[in-house]
C-alpha positions as CSV (number, residue, x, y, z in Angstrom):
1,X,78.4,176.8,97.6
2,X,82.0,175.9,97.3
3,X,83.9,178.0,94.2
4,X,87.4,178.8,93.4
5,X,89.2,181.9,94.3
6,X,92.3,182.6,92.8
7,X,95.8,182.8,94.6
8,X,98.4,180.7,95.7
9,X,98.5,181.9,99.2
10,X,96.8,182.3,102.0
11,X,97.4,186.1,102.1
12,X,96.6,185.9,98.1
13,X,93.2,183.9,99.1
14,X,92.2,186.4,101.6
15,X,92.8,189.3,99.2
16,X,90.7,187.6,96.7
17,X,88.4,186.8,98.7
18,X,87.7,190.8,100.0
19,X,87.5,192.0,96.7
20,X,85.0,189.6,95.3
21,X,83.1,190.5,98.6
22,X,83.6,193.9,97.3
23,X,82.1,193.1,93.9
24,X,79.4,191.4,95.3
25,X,78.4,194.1,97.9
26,X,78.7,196.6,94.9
27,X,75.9,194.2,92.4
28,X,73.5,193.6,95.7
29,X,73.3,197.3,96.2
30,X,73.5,198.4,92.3
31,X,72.7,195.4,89.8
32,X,68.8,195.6,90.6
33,X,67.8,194.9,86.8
34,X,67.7,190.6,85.5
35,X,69.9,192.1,82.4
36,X,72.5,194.1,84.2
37,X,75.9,192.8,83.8
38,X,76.8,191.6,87.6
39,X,80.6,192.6,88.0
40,X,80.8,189.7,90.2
41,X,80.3,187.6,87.2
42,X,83.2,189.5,84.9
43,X,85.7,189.8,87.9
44,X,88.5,191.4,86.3
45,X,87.1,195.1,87.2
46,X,89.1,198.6,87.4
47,X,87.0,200.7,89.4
48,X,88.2,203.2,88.2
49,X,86.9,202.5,84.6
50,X,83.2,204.1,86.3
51,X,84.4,205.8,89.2
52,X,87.4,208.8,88.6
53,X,90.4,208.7,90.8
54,X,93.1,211.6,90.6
55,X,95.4,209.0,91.7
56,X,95.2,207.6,88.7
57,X,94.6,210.4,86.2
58,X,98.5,210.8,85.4
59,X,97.1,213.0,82.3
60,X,95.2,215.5,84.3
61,X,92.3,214.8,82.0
62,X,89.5,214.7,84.3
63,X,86.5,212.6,84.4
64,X,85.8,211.3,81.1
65,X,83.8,208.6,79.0
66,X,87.0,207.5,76.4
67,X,87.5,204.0,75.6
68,X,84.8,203.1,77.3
69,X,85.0,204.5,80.5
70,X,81.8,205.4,82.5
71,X,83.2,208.4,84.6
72,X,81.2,211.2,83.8
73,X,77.8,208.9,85.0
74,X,79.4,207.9,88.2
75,X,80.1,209.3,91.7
76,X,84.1,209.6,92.1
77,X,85.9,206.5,93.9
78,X,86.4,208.7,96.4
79,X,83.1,210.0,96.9
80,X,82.1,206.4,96.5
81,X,84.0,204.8,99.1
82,X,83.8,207.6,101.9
83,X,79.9,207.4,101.5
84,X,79.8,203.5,101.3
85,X,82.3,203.6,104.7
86,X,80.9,206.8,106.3
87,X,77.1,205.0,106.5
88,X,78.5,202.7,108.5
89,X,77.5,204.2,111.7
90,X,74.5,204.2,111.6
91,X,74.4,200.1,113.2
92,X,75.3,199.9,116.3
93,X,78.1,197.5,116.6
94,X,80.3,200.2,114.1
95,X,78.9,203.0,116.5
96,X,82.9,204.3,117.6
97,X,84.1,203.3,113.6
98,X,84.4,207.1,112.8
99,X,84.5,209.3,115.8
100,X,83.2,213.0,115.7
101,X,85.6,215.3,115.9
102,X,86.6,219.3,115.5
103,X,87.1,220.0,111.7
104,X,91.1,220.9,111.7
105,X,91.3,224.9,113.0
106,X,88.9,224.0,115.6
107,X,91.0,221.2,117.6
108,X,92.7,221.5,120.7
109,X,96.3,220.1,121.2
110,X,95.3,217.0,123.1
111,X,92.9,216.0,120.3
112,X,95.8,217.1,117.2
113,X,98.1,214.9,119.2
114,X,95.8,211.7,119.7
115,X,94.5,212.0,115.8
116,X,98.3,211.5,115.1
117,X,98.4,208.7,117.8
């Protein structure tokens, strides 16, 4: 299937290109109903419009369902990301992706020193 992604250049293509995969990845795993809206089809997305983000909560108002946000029903982008990333592991070829290590009062030098590596 040949389609257009938007950009100009090849870094711009590439971009594009990762965060339709994004959008995609999110429908397969999340648009299970025929009448769901697929975000792959709407493309111009802010995560953040279902999933909270401090970063972006200038206000301090917390999660929240104004103008038709979707916060309060959703896992934070955070909490979203880190668990998407952090199942990883579990295939073999991503095996080393996210090594174990000593939570931060528990490390030794050596290990401080090759975390900041």
């Amino acid at each position: 299937m040949t389609e257009s992604v938007p950009g100009e250049t090849v870094e711009q293509l590439v971009v594009n290109v990762a965060k339709i995969n994004i959008l995609r990845l999110h429908d397969a795993k999340h648009a299970t109903n025929p009448g769901d809206t697929k975000l792959d089809e709407r493309r111009n997305i802010v995560c953040a419009s279902c999933h909270y983000s401090p970063a972006l909560d200038l206000a301090h108002l917390g999660p929240n369902d104004d103008n038709g946000k979707e916060q309060t029903q959703h896992i934070s982008m955070s909490r979203a990301m880190h668990a998407s990333h952090g199942n990883l592991n579990k295939f073999p070829k991503f095996d080393n992706l996210f090594p174990d290590m000593p939570p931060p009062g528990q490390r030794t030098a050596g290990q401080q020193e090759e975390i900041l590596q």
